[in-house]
GUTI-833468 format. One line per 2 residues: their letters; for each residue x, y, z of N, C-alpha, C, O. Coordinates in pm, 1 decimal, decimal comma. Layout:
BEGIN
A = X:Y:Z:X:Y:Z:X:Y:Z:X:Y:Z  ...
//
This chain:
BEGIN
XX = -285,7:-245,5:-5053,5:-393,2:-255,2:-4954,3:-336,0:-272,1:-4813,1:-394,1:-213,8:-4721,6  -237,5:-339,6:-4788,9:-157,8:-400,0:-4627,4:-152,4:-219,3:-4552,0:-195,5:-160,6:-4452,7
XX = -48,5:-181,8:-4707,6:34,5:-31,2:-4629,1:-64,5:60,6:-4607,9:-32,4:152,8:-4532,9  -214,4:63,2:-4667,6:-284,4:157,0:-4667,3:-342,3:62,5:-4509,9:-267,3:121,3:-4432,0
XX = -379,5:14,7:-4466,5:-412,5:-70,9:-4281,9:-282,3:-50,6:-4213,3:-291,6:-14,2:-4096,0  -186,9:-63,2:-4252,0:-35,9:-28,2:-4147,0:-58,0:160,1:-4170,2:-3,3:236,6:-4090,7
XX = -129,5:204,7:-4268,1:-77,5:337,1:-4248,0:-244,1:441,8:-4161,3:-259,2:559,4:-4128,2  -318,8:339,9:-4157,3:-441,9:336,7:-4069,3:-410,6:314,8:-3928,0:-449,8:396,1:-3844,3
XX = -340,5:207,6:-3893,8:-268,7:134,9:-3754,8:-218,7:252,2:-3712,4:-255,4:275,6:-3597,3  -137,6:350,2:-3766,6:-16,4:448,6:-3702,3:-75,5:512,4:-3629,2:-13,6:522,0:-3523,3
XX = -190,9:577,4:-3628,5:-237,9:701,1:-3536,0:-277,2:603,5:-3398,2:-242,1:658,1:-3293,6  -330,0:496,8:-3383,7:-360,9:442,3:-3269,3:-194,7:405,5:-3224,3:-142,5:438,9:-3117,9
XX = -153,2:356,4:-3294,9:-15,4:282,4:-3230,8:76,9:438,8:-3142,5:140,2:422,7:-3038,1  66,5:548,0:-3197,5:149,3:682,8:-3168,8:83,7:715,2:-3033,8:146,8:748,5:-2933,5
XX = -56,2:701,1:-3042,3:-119,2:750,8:-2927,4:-116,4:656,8:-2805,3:-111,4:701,3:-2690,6  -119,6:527,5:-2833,4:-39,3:433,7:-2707,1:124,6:439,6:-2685,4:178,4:385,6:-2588,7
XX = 184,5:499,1:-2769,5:301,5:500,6:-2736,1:332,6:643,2:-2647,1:409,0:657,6:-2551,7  250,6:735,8:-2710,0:266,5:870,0:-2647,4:202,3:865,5:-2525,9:205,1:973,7:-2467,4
XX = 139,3:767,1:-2462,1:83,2:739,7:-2334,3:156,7:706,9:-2246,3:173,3:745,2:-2130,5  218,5:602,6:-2333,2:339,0:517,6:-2203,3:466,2:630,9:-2208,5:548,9:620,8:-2117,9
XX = 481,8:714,5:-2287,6:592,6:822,3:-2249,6:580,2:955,0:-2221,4:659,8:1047,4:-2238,0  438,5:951,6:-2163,6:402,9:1082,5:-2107,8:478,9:1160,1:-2048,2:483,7:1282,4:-2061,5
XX = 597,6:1034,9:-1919,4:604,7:1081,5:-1795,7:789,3:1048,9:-1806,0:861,5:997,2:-1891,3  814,7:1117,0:-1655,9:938,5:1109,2:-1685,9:964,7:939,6:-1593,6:882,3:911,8:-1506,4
XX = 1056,0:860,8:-1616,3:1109,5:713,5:-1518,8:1211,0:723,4:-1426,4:1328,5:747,1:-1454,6  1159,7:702,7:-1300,0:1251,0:701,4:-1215,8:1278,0:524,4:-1149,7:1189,8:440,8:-1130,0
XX = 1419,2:509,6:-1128,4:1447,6:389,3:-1086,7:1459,4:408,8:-945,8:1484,5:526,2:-918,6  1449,7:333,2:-847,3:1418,6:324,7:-703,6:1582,5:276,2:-645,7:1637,1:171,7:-681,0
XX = 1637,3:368,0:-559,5:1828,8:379,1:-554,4:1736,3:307,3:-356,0:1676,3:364,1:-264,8  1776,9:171,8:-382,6:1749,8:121,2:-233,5:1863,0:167,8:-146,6:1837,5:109,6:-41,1
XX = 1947,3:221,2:-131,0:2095,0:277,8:-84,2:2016,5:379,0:11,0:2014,5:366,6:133,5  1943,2:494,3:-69,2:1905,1:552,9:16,2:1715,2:557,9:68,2:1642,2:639,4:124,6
XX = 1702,1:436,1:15,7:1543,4:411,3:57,4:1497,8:274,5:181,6:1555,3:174,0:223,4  1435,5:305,1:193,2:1347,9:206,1:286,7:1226,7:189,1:319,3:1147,3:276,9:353,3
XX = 1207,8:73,5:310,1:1058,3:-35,0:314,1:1078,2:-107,3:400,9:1162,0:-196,8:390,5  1003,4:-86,9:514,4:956,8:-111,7:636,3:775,3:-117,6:700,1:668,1:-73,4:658,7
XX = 822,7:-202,6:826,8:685,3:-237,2:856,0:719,9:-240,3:1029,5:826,4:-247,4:1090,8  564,0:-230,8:1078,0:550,2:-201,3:1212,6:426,1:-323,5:1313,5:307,4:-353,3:1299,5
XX = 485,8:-345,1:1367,2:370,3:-479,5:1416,5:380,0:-491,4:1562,2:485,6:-500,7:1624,9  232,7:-490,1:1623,5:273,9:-492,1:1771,3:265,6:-667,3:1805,4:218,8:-762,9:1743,4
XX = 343,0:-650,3:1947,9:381,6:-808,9:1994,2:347,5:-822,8:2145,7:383,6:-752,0:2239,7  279,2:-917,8:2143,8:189,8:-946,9:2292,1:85,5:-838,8:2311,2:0,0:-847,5:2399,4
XX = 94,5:-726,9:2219,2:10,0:-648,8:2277,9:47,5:-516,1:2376,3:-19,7:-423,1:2420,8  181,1:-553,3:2386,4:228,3:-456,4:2464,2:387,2:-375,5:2407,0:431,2:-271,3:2455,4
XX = 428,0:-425,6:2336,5:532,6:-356,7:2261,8:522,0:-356,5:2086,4:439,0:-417,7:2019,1  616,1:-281,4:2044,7:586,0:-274,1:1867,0:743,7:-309,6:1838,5:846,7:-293,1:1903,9
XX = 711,3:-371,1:1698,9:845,0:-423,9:1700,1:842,3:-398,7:1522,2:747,5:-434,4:1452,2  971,9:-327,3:1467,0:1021,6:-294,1:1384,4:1071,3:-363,2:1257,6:1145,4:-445,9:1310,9
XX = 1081,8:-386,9:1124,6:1140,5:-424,6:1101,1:1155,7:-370,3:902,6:1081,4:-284,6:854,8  1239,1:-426,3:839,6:1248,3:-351,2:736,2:1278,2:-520,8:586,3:1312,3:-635,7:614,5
XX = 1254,4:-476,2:476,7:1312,9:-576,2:376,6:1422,5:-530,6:336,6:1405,1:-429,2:269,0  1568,9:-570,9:352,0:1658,7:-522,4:253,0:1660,6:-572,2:85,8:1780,9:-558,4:63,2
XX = 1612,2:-611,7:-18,3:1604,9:-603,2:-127,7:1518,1:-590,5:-179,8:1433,3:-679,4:-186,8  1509,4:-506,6:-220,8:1358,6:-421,7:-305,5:1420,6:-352,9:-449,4:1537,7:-315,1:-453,2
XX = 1329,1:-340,7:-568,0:1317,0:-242,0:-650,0:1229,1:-191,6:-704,3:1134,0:-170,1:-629,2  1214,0:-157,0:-818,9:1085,2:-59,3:-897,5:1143,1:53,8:-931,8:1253,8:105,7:-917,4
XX = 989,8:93,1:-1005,9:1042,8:182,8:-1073,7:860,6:334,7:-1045,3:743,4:318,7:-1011,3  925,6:429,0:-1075,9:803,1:537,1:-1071,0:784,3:632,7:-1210,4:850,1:729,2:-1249,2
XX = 689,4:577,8:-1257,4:666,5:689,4:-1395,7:617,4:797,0:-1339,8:536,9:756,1:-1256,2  621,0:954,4:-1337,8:560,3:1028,2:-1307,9:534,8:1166,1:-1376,6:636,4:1229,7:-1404,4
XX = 436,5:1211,6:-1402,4:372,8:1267,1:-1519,8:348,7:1448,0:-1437,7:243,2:1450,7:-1374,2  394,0:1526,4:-1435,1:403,2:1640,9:-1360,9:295,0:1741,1:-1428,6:234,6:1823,9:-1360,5
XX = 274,3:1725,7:-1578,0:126,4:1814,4:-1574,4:31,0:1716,6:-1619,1:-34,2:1758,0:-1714,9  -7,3:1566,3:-1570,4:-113,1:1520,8:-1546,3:-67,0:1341,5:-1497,1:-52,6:1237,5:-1561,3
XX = -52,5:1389,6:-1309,3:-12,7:1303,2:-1250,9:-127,4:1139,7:-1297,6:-80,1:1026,1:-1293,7  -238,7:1162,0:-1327,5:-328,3:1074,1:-1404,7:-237,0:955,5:-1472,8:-269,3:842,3:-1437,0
XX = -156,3:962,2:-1541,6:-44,0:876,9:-1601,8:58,8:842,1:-1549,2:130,1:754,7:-1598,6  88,0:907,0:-1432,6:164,4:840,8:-1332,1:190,2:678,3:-1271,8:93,6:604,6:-1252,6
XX = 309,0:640,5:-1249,3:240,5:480,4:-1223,5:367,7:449,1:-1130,1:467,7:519,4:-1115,8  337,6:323,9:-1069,4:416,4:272,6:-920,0:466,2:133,1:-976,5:380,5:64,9:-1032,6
XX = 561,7:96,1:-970,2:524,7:-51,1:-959,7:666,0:-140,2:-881,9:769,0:-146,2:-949,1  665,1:-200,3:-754,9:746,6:-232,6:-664,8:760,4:-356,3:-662,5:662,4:-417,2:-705,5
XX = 883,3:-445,2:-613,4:931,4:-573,0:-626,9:967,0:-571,3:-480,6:1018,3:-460,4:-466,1  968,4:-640,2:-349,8:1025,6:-685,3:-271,8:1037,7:-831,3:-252,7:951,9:-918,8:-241,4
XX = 1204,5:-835,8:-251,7:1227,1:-1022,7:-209,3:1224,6:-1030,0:-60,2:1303,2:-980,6:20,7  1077,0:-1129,6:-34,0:1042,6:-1137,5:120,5:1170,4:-1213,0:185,6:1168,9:-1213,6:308,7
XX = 1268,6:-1269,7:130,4:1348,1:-1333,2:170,0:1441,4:-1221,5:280,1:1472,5:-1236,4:398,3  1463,3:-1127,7:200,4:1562,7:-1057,9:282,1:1506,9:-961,4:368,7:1545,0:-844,4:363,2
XX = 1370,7:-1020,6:493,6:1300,4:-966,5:546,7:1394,7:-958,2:704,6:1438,0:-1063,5:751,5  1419,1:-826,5:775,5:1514,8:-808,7:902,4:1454,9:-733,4:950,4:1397,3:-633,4:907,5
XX = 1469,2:-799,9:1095,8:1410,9:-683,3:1217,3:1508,7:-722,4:1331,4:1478,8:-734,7:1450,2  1661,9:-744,3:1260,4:1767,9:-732,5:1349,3:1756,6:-864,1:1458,4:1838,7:-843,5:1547,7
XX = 1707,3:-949,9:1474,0:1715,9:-1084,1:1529,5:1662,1:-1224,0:1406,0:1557,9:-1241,2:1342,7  1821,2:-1320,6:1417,9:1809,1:-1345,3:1329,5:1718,8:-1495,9:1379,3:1671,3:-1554,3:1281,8
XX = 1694,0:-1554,7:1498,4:1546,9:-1650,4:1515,0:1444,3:-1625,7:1427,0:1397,1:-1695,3:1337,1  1407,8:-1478,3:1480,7:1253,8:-1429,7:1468,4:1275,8:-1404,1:1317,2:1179,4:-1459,8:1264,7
XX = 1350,7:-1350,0:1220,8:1383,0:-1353,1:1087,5:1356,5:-1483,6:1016,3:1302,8:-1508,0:908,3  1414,2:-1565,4:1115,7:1423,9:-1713,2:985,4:1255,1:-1778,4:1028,4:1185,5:-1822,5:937,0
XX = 1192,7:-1777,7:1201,2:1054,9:-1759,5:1171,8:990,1:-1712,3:1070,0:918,5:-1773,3:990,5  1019,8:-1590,5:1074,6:912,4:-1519,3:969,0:918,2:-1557,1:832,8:816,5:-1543,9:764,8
XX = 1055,5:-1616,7:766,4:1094,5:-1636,2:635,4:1008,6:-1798,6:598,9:995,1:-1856,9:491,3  959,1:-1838,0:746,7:929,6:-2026,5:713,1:764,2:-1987,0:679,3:691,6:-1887,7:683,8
XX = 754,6:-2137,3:641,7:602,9:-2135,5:618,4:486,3:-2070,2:715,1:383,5:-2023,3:666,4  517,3:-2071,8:884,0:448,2:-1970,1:960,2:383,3:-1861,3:929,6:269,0:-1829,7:962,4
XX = 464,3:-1800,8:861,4:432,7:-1670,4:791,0:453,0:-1586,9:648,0:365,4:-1540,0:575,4  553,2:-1585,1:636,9:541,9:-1568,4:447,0:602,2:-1679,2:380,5:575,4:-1696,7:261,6
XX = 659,1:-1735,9:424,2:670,3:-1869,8:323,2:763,1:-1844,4:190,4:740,4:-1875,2:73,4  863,7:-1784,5:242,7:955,3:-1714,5:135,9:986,1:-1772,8:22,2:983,7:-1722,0:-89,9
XX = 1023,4:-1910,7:60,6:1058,0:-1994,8:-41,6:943,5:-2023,1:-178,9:975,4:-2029,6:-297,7  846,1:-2032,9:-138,1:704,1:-2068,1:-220,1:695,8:-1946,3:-265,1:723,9:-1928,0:-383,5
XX = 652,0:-1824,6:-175,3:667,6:-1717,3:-249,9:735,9:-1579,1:-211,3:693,2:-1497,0:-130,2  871,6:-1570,8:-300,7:946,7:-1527,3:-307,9:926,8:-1351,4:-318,6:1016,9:-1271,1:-294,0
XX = 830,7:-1327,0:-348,0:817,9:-1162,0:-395,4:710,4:-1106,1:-326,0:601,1:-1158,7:-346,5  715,6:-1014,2:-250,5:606,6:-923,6:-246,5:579,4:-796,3:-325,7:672,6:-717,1:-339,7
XX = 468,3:-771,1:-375,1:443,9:-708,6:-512,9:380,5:-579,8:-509,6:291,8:-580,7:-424,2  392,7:-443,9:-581,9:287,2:-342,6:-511,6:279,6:-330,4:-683,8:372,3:-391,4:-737,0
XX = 195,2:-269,5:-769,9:119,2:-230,2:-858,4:2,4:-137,1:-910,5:-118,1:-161,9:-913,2  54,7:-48,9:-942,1:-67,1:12,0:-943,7:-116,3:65,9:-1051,8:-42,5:99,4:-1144,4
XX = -282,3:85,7:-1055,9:-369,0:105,4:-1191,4:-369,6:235,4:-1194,3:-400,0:271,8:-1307,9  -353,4:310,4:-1134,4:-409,3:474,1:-1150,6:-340,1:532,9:-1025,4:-320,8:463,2:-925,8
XX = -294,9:691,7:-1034,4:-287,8:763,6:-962,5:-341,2:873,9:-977,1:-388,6:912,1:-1084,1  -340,5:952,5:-850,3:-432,9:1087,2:-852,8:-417,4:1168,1:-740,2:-404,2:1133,1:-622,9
XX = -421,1:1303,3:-798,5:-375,1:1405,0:-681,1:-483,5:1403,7:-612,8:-594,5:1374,4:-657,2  -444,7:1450,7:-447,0:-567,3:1465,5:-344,9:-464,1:1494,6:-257,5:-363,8:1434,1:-219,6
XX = -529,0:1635,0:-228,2:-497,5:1745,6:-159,0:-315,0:1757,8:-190,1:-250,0:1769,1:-294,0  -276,6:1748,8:-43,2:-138,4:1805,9:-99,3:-75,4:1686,2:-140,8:46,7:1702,1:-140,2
XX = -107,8:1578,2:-174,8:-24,2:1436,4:-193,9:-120,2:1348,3:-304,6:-219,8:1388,4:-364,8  -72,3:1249,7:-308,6:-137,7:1183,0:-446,5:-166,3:1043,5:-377,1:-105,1:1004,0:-277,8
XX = -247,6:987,1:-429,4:-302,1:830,3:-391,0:-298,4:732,5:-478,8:-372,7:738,9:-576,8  -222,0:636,7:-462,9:-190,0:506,1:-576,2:-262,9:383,2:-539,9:-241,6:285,9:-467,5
XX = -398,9:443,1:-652,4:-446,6:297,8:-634,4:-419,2:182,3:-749,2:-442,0:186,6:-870,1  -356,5:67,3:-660,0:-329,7:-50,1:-693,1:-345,9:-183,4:-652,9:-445,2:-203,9:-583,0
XX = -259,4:-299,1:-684,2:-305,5:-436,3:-640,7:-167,7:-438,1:-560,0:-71,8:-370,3:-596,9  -164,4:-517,1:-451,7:-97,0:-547,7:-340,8:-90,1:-664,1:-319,8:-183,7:-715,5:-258,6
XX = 26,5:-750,0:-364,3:0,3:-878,3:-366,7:136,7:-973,7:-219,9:259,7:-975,5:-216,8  65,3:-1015,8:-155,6:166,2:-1111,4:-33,8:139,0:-1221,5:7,1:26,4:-1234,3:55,2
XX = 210,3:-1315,3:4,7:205,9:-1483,9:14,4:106,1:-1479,1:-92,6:12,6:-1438,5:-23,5  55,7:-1490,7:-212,5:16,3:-1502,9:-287,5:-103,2:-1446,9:-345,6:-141,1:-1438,7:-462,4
XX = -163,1:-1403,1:-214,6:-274,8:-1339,6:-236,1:-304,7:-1154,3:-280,6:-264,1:-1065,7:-205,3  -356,2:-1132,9:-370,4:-407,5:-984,6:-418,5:-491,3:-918,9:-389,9:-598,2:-979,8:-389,5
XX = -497,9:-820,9:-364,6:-608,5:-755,7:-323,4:-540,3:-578,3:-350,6:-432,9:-518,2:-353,7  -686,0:-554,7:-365,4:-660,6:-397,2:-434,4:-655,6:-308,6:-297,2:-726,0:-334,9:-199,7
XX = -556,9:-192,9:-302,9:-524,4:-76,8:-201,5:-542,9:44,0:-251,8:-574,4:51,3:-370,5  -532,9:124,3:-199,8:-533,4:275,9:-224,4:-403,4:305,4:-134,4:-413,6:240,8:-30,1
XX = -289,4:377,6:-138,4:-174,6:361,9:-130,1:-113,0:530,7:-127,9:-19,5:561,8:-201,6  -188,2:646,4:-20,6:-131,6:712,0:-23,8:20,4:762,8:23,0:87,7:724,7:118,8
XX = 52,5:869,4:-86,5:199,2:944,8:-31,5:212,2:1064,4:-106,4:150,3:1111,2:-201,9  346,6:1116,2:-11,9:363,7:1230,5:-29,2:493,9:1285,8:-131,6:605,9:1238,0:-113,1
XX = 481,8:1342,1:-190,6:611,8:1363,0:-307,2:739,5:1474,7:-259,6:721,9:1574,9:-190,4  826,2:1443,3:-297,5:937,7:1554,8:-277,6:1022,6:1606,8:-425,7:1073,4:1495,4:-438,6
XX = 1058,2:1655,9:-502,2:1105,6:1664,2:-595,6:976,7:1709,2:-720,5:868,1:1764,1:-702,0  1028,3:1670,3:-823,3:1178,3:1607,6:-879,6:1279,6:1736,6:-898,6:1250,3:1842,9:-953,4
XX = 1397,8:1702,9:-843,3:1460,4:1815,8:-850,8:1628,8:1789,3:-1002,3:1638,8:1686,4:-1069,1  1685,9:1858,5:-1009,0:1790,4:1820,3:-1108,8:1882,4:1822,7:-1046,3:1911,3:1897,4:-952,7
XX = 1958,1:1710,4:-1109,0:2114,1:1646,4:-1047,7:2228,9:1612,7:-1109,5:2254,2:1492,7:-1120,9  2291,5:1680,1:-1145,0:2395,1:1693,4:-1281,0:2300,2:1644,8:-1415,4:2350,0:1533,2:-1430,2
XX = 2244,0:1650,3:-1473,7:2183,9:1696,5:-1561,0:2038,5:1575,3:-1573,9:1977,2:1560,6:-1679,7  2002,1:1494,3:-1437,0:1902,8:1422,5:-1374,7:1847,8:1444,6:-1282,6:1884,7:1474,4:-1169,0
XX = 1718,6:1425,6:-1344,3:1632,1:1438,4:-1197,9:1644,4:1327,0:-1107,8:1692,2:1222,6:-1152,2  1595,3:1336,5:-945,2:1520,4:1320,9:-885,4:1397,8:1374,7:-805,3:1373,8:1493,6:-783,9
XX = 1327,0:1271,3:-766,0:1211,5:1301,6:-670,4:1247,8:1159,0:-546,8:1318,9:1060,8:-568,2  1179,9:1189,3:-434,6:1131,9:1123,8:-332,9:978,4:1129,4:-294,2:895,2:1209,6:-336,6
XX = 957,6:1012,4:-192,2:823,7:971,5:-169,5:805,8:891,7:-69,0:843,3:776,1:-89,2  740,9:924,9:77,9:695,4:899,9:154,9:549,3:867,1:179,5:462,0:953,5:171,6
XX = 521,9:724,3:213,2:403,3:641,5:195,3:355,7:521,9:321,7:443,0:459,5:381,9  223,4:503,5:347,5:195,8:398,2:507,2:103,5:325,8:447,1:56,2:371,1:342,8
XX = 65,7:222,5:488,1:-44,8:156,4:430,2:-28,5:72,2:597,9:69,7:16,9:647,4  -152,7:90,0:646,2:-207,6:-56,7:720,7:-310,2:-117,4:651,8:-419,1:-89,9:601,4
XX = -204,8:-247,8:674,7:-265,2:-382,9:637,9:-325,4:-514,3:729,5:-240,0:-566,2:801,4  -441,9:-565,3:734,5:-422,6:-699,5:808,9:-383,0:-810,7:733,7:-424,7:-858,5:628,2
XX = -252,2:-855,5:846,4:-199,8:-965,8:743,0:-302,5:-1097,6:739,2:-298,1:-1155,3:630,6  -368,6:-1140,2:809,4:-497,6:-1232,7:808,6:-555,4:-1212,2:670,7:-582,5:-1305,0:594,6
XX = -573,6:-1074,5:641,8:-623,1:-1075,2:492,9:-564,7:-1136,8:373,0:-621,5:-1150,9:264,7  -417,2:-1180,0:411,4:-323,3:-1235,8:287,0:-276,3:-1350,8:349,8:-165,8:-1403,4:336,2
XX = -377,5:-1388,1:425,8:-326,1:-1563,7:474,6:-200,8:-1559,6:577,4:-151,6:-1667,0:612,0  -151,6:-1445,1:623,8:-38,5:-1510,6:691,2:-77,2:-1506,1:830,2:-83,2:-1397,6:888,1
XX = -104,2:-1615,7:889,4:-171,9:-1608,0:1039,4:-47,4:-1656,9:1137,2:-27,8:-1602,8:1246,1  31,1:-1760,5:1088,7:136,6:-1739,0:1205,4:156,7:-1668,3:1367,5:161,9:-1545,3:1367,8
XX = 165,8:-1723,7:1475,0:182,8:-1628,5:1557,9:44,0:-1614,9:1707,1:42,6:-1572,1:1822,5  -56,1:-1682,1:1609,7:-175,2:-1664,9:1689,9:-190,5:-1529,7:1754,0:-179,0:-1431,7:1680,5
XX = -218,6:-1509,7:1901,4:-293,9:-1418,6:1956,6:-106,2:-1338,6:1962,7:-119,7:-1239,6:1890,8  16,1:-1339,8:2002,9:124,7:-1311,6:2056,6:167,0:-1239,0:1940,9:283,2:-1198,3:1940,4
XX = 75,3:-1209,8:1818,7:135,3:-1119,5:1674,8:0,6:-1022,8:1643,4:-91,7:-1081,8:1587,1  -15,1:-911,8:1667,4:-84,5:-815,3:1604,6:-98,8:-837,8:1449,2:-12,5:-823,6:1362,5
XX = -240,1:-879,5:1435,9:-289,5:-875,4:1263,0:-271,3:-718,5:1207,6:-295,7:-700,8:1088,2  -244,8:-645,5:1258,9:-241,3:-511,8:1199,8:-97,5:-469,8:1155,2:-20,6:-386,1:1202,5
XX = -88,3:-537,2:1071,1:75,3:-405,6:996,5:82,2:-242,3:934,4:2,6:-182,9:861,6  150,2:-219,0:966,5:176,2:-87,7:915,9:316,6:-59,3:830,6:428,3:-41,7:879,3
XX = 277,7:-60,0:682,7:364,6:-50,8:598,8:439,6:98,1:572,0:371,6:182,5:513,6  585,5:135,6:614,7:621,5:266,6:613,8:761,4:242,1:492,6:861,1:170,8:503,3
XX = 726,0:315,2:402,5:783,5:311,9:274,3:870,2:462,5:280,8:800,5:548,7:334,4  980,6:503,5:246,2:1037,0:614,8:195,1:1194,2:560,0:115,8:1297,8:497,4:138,2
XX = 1088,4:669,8:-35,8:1227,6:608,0:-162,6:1244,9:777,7:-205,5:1195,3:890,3:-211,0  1349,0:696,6:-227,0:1498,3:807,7:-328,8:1452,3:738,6:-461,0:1445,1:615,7:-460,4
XX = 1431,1:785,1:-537,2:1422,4:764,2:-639,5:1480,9:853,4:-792,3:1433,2:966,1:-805,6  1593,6:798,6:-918,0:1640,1:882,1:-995,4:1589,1:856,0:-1132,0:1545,7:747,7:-1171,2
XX = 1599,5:979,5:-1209,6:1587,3:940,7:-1311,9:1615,4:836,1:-1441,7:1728,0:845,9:-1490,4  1559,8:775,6:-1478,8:1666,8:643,2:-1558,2:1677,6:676,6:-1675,6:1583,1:698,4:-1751,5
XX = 1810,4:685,0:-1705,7:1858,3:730,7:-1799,5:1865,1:595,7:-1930,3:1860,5:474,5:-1908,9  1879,1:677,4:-2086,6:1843,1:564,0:-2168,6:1948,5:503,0:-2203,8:2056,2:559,9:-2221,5
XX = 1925,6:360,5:-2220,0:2044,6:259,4:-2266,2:2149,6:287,7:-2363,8:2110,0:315,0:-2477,1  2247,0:286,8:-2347,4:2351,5:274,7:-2441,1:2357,4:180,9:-2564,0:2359,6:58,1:-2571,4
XX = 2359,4:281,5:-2661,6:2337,1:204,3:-2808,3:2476,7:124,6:-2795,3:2589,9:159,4:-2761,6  2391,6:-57,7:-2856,7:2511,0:-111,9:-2892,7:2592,9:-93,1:-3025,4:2707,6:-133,5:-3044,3
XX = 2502,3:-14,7:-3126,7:2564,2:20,7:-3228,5:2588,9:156,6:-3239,2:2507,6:245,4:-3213,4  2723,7:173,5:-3284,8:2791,4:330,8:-3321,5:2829,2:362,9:-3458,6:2876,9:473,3:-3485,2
//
């Protein structure tokens, strides 16, 4: 009776598995990518700046981008805009509060083509707070590379940071960010069996 319910179980279990491997996995090569943001100051200049440690990864599904999926890690800690005052500002409780929370998060539930580029809608999570985005960009690839693909992907999101609690700065910090994302991204290749 068990094997005849385990042999009932199989067709659902194949078809969630054949879901999650629709697509091909790409790992996110930060070497040649960057995640950056844009914020004006006083009102009269814009001032630059980028996270150096980030990863993720991109499932992407080429005859039905539908199964496609995003999902990004940045440590707010290693947040630079080339002055290191205004850096260790931004890292204190003022504004992201690095220490408390350590990650900024991108996630997403669904993607979908529209027009010449695709839109990732997901949850967007900073200083602790979530909130759902729509997250368009544009694709490059996937092309083959000694016997791996890649693709690339260029992406903006404005955000108000007021919306995720970080007010820091008062009137002398533009609530409006502008998130400018472009990844290299390769294929990830499968683990090496520990047994031979």
């Amino acid at each position: 009776m068990r094997i005849l319910k385990v042999l009932g179980l199989l067709p659902v279990v194949l078809t969630v598995c054949g879901s999650a491997w629709a697509g091909d996995e790409y790992k996110i090569d930060p070497v040649h990518s960057t995640v950056g943001f844009a914020v004006r100051h006083l009102a009269v200049s814009t001032v630059h700046g980028r996270f150096n440690d980030f990863s993720g990864s991109i499932i992407f599904d080429e005859k039905d981008p539908s199964k496609s999926s995003v999902d990004v890690v940045i440590k707010t800690a290693s947040i630079n805009t080339d002055n290191n005052m205004r850096d260790n500002d931004l890292r204190s409780a003022n504004y992201l509060d690095t220490t408390k929370y350590p990650e900024l998060t991108f996630k997403s539930k669904s993607v979908e083509k529209k027009g010449d580029g695709y839109v990732a809608h997901g949850t967007l999570t900073i200083h602790g707070v979530s909130k759902d985005v729509d997250l368009p960009f544009m694709l490059t690839g996937p092309i083959s590379i000694k016997g791996a693909k890649a693709l690339g992907a260029e992406a903006g999101l404005p955000i108000n940071r007021q919306d995720y609690g970080v007010t820091g700065g008062g009137a002398m910090v533009g609530n409006d960010i502008k998130i400018e994302i472009s990844v290299e991204a390769h294929q990830a290749r499968p683990a090496a069996s520990a047994v031979k």
